[in-house]
Biopython code that builds the backbone (N, CA, C, O; Angstrom):
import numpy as np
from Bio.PDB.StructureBuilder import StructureBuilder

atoms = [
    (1, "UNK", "N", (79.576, 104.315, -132.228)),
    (1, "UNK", "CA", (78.406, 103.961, -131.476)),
    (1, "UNK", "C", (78.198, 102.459, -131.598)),
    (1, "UNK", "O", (78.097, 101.994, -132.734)),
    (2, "UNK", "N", (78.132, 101.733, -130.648)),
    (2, "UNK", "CA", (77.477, 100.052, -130.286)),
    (2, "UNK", "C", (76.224, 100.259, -130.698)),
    (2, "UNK", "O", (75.423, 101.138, -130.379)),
    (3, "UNK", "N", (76.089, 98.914, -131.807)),
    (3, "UNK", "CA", (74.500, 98.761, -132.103)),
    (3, "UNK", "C", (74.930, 96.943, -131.790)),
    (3, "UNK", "O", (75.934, 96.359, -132.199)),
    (4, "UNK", "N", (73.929, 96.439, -131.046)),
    (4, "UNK", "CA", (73.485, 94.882, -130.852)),
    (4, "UNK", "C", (73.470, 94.673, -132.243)),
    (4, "UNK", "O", (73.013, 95.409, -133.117)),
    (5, "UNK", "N", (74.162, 93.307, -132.369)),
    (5, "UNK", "CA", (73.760, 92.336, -133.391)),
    (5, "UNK", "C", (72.747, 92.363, -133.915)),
    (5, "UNK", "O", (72.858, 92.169, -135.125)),
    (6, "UNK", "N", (71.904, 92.494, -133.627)),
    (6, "UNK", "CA", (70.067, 92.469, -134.516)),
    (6, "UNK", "C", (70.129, 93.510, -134.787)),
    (6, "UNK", "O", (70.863, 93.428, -135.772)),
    (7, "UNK", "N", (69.867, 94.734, -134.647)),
    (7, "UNK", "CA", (70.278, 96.155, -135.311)),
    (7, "UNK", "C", (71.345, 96.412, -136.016)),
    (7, "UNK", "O", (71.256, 97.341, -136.818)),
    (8, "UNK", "N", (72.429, 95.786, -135.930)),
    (8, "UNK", "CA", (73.392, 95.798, -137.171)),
    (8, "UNK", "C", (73.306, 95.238, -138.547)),
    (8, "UNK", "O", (73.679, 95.698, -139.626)),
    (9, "UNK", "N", (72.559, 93.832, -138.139)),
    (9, "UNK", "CA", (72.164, 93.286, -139.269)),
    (9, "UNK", "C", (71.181, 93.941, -140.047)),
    (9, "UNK", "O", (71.355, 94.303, -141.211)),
    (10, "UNK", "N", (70.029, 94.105, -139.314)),
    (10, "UNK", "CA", (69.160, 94.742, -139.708)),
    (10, "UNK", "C", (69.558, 96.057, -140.683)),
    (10, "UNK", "O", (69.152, 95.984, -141.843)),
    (11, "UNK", "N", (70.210, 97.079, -140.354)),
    (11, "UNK", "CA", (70.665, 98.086, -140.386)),
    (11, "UNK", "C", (71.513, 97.666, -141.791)),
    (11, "UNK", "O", (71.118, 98.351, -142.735)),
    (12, "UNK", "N", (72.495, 96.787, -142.133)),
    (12, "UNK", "CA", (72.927, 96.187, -143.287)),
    (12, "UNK", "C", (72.112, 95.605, -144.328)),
    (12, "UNK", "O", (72.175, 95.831, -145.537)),
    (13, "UNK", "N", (71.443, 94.931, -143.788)),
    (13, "UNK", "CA", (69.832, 94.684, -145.043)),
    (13, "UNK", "C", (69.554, 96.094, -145.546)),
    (13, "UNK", "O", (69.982, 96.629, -146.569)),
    (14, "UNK", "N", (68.947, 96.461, -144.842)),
    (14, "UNK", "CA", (68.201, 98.150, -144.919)),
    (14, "UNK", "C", (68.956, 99.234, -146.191)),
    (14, "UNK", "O", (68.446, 99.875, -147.110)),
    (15, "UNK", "N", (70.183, 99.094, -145.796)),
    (15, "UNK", "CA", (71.281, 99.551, -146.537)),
    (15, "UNK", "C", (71.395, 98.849, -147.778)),
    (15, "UNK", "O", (71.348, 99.655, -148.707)),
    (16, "UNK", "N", (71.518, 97.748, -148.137)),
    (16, "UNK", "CA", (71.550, 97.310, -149.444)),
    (16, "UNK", "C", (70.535, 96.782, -149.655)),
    (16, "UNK", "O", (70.748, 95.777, -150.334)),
    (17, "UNK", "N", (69.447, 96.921, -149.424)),
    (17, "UNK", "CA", (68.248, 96.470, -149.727)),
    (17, "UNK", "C", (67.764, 98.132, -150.549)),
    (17, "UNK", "O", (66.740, 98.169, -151.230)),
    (18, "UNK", "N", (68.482, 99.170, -150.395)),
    (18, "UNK", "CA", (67.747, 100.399, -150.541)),
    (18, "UNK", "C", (68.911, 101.442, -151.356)),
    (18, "UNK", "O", (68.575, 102.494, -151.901)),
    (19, "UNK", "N", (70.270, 100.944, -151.316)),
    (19, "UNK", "CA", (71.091, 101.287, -151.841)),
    (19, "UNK", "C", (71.672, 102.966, -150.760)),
    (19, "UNK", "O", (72.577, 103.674, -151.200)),
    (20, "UNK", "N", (71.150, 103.212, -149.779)),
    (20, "UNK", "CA", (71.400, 104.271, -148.645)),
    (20, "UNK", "C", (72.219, 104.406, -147.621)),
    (20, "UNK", "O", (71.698, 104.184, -146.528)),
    (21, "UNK", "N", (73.045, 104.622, -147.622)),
    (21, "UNK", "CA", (74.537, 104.412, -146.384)),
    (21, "UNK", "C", (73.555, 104.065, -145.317)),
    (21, "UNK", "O", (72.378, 104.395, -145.172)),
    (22, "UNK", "N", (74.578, 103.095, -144.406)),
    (22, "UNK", "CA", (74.424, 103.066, -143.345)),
    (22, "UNK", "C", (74.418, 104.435, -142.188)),
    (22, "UNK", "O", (73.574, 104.557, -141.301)),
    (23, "UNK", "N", (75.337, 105.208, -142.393)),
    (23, "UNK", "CA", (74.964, 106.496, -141.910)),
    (23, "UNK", "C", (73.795, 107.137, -142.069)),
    (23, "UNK", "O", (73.043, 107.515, -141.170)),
    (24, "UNK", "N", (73.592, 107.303, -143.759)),
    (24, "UNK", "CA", (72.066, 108.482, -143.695)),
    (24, "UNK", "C", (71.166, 107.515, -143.210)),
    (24, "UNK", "O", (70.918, 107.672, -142.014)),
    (25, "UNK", "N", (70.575, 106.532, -143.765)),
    (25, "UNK", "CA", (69.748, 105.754, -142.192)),
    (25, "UNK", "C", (69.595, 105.861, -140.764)),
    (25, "UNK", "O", (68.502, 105.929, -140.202)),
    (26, "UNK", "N", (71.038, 105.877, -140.026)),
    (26, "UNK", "CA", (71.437, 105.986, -138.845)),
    (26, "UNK", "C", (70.524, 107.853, -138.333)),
    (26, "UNK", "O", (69.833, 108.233, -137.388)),
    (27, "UNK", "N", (70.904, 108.295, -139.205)),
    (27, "UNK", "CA", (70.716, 109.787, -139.306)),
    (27, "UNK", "C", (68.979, 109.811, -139.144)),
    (27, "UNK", "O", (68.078, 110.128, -138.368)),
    (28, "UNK", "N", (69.213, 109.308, -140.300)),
    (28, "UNK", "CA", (67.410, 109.811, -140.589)),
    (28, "UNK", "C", (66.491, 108.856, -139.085)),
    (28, "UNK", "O", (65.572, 109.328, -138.417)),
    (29, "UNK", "N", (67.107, 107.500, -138.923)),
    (29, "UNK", "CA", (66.421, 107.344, -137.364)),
    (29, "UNK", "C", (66.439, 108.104, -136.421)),
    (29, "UNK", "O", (65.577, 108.247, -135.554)),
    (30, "UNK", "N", (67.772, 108.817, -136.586)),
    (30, "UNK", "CA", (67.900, 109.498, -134.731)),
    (30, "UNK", "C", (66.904, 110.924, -135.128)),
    (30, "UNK", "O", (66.122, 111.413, -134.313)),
    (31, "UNK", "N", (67.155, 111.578, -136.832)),
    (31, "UNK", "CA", (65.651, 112.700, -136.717)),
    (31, "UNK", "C", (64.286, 111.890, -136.506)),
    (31, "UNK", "O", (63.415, 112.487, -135.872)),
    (32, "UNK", "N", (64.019, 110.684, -136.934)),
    (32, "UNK", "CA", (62.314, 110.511, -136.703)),
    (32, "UNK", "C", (62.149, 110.172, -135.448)),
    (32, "UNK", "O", (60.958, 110.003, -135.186)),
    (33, "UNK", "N", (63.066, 109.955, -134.307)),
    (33, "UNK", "CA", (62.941, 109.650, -133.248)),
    (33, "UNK", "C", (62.960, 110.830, -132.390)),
    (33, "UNK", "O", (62.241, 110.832, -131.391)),
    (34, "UNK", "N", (63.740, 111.889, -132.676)),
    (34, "UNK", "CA", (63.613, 113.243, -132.243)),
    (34, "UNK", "C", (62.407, 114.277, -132.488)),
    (34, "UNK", "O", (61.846, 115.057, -131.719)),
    (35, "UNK", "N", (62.220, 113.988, -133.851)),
    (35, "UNK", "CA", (61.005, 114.588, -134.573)),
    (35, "UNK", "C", (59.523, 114.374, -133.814)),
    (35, "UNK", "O", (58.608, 115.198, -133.813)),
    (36, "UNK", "N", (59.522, 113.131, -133.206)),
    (36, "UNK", "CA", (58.543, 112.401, -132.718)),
    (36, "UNK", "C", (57.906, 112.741, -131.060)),
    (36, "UNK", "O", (56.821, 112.848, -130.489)),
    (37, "UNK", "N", (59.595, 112.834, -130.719)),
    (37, "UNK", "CA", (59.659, 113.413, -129.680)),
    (37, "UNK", "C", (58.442, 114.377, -128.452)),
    (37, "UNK", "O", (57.606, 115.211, -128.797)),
    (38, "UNK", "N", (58.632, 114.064, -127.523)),
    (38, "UNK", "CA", (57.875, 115.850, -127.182)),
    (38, "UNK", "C", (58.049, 116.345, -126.301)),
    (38, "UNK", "O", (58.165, 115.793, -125.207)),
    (39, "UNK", "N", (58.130, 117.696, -126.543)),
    (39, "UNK", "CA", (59.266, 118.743, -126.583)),
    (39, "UNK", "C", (58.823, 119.283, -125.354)),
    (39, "UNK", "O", (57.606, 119.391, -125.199)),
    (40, "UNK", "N", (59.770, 119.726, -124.241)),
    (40, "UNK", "CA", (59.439, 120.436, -123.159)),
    (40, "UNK", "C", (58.444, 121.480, -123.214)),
    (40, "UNK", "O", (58.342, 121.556, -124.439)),
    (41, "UNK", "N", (57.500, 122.484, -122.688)),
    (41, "UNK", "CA", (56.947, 123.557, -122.688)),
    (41, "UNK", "C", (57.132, 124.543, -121.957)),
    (41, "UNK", "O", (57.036, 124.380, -120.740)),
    (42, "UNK", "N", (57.376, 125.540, -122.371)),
    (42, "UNK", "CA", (57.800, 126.302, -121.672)),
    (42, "UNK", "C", (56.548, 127.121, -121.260)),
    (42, "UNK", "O", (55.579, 127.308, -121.996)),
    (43, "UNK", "N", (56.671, 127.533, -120.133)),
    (43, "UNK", "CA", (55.678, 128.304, -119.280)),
    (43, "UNK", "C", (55.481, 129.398, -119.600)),
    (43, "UNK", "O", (54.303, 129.695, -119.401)),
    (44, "UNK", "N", (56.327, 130.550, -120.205)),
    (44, "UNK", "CA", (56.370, 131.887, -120.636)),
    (44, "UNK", "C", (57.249, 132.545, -119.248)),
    (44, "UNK", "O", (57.377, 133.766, -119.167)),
    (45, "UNK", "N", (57.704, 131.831, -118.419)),
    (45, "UNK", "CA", (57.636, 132.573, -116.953)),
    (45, "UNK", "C", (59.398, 132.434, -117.185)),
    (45, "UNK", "O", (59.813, 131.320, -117.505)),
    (46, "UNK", "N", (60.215, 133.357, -117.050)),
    (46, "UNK", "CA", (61.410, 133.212, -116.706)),
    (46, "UNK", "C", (61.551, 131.854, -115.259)),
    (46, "UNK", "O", (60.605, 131.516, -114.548)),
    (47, "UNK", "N", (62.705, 131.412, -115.183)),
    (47, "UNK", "CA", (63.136, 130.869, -114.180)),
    (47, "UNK", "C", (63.348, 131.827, -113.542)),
    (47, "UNK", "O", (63.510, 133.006, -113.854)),
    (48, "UNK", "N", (63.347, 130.886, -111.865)),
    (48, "UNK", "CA", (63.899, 132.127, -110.985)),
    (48, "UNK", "C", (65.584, 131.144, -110.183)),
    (48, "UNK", "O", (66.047, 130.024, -109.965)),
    (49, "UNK", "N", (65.851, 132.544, -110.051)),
    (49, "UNK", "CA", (66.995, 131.580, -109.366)),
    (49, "UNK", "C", (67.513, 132.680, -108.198)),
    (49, "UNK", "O", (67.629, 133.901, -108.293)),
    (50, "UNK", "N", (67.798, 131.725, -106.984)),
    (50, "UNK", "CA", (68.358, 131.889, -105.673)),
    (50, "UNK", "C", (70.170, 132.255, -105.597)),
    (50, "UNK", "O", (70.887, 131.255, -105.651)),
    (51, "UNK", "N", (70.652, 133.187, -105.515)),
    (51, "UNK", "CA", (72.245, 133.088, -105.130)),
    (51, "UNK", "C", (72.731, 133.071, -103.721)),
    (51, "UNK", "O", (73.883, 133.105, -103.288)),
    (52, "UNK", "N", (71.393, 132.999, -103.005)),
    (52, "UNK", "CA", (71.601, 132.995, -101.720)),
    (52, "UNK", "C", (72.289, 134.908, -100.914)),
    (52, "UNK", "O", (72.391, 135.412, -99.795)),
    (53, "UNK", "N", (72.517, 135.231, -102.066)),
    (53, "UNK", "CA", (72.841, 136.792, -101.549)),
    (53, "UNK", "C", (71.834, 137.775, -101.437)),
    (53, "UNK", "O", (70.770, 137.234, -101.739)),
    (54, "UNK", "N", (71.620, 139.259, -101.075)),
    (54, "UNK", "CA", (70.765, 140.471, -101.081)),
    (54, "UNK", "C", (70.300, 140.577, -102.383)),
    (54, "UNK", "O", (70.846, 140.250, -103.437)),
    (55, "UNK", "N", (69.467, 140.963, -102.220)),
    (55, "UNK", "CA", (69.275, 141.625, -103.825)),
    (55, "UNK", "C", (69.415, 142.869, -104.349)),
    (55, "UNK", "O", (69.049, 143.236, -105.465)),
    (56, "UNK", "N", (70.168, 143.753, -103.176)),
    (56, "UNK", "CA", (70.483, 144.856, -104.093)),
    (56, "UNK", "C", (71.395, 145.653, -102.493)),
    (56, "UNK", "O", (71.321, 145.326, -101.309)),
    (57, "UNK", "N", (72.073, 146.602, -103.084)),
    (57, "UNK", "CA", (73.067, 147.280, -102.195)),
    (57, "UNK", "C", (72.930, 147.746, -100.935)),
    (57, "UNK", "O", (73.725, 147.678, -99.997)),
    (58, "UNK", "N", (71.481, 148.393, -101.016)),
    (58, "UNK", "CA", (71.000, 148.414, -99.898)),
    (58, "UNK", "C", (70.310, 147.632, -98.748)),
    (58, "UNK", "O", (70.017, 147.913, -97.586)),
    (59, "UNK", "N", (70.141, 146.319, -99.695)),
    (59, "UNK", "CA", (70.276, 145.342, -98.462)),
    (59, "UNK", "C", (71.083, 144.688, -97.823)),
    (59, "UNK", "O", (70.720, 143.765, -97.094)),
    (60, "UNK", "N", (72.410, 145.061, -97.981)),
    (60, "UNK", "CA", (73.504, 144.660, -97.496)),
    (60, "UNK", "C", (74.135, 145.466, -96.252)),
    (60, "UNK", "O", (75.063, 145.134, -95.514)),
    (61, "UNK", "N", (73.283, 146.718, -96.250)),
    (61, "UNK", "CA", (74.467, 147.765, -95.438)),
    (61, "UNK", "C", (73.480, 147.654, -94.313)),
    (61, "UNK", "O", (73.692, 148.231, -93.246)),
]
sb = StructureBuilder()
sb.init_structure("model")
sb.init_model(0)
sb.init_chain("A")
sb.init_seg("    ")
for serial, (resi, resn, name, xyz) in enumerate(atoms, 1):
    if name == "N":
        sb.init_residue(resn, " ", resi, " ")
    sb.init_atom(name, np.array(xyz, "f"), 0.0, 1.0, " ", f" {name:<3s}", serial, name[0])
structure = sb.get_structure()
């Protein structure tokens, strides 16, 4: 993954400033950024979906 120059550095301080891989950092940002997140809602309602065909045998004949 590409991180800009200022986030790399940064990201290297952070790391030996704290003694914590650069990974579990990396990690633990992308959960507090997910965590933070907000989350679709679901309606309770199934989707519906179109196949463009009958819906049953006898509407075909």
């Amino acid at each position: 993954m590409y991180l800009p120059e200022d986030l790399a550095a940064r990201l290297d301080a952070q790391s030996s400033a704290t003694g914590i891989s650069k990974a579990e950092l990396f990690w633990r940002g992308i959960a507090l950024l997910l965590d933070d997140a907000e989350r679709p809602r679901r309606s309770g309602e199934p989707p519906v979906f179109d196949s463009g065909r009958p819906l049953s045998s006898e509407a075909t004949a």
